[in-house]
C-alpha positions as CSV (number, residue, x, y, z in Angstrom):
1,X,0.0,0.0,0.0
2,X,2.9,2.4,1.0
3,X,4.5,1.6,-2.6
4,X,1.8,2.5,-4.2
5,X,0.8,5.8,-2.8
6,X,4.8,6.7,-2.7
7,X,4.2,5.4,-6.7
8,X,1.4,7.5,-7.4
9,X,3.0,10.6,-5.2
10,X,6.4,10.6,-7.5
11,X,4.0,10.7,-10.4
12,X,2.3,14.0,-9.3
13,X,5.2,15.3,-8.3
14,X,7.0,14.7,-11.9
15,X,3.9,16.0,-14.1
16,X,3.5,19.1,-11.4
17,X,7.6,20.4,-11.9
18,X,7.1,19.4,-16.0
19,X,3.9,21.4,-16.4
20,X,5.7,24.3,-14.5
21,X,8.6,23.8,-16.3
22,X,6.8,23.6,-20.1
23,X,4.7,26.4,-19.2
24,X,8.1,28.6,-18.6
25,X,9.8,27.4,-21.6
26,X,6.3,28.2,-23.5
27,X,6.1,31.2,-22.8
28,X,10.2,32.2,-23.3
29,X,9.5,30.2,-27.2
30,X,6.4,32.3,-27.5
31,X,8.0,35.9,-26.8
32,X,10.5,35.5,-29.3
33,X,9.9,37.3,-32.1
34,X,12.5,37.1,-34.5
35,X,12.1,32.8,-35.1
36,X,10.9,31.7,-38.1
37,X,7.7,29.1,-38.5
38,X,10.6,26.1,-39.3
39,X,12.3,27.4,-35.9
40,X,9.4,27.3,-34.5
41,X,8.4,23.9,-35.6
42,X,12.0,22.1,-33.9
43,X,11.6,24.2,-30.9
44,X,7.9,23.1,-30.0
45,X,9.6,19.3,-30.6
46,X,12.8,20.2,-28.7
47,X,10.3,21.8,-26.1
48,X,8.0,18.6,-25.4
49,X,11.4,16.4,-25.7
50,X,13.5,18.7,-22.5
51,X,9.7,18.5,-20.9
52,X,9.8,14.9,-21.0
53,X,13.5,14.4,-19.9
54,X,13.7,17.3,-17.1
55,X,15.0,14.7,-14.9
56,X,17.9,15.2,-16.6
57,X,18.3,18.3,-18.4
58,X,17.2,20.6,-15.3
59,X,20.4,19.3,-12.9
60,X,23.1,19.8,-15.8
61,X,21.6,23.5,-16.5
62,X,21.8,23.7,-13.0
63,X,25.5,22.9,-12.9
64,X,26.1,25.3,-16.0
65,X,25.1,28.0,-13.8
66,X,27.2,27.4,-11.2
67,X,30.1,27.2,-13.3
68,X,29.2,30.4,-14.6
69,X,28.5,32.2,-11.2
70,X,32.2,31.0,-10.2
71,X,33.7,32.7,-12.7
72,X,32.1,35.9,-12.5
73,X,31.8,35.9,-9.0
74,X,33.3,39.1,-8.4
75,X,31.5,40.3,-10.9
76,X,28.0,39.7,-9.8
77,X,29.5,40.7,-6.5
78,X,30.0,44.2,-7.7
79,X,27.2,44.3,-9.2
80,X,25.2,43.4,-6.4
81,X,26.6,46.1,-4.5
């Protein structure tokens, strides 16, 4: 019984953070302008593929922006301030 309502729970939880997450990207494809209708066309299938793999794609993005804080640390620093 426990398996199956921790089942049913990592299921709601996946399609809850890849709705959020495809309604984001969405809207970013959406507000840009200068694509054209082919461009267009791959993105929406690039979209629902990322949607479907967020497992994966999110944590590497993740680590990208790390990497990118560490190096402009100071930077964002000074900026901050």
């Amino acid at each position: 019984m426990l398996h199956l309502l921790l089942t049913y729970l990592g299921i709601i939880v996946y399609l809850a953070f890849a709705w959020a997450l495809f309604s984001q990207w969405l809207f970013f494809l959406m507000s840009d302008e200068d694509m054209s209708r082919e461009q267009r066309y791959l993105s929406g299938i690039i979209l629902v593929l990322i949607t479907i793999l967020w497992p994966i794609i999110v944590p590497f993005a993740y680590l990208e922006l790390l990497k990118f804080h560490r190096k402009y640390n100071k930077e964002i620093d000074l900026l901050r301030d």
